[in-house]
N, C-alpha and C positions, 0 to 999 in steps of 0.2 A: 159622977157624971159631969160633962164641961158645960156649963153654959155656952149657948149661943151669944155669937157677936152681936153687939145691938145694931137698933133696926139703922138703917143709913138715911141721914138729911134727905130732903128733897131737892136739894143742888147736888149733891152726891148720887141717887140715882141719875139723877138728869144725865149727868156726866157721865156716868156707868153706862145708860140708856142710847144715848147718843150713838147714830148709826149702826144698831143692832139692825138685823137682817136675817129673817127665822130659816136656820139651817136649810130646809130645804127649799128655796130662793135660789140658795148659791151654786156656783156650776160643778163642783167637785169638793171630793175630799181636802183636796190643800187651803181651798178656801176655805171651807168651814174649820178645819183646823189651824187655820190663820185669827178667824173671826173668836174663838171660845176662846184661843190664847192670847188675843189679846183684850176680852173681856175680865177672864181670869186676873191677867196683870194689871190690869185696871181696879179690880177689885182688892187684890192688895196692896196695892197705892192707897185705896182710900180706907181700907181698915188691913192693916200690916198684922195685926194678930187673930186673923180670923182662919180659920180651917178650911182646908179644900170643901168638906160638907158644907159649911156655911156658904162659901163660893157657890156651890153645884147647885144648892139651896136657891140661890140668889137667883141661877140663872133658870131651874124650872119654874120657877112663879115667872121670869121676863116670859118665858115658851108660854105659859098659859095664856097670860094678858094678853100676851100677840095674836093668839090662838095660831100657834104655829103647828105643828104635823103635831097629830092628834093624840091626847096621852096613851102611855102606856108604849110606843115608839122609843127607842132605845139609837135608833140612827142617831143623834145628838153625839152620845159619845161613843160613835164605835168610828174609830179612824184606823189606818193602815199602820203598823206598824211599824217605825225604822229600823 
């Protein structure tokens, strides 16, 4: 089993945190597929050897804190496909 990436600074969430905007906020799908990818890439910036789980990880707990669309909502990551 892989361990988990460790947990991230608290300058490192800030930064992570910074201008989040809970999915349903935003005016469509491009948006929010704009916004998670570049949460995402942000996330691997500040830990390069962490797992999409750890990423996905990272951003349900930001969804909770916010109390953004309510658990168990799966909108977060169902986007259109190209």
């Amino acid at each position: 089993m892989l361990a988990a990436a460790a947990p991230l600074t608290v300058p490192q969430r800030q930064s992570l945190e910074r201008g989040f905007i809970c999915p349903e906020r935003l005016p469509d799908d491009g948006a929010r597929l704009s916004a998670i990818t570049r949460f995402m890439d942000e996330y691997a910036r500040l830990r390069p050897a962490a797992t999409v789980n750890d990423r996905l990880a990272q951003y349900d707990e930001l969804l909770a804190r916010r109390r953004c669309a309510p658990r168990g909502d799966t909108a977060h990551y169902s986007f259109p496909q190209s």
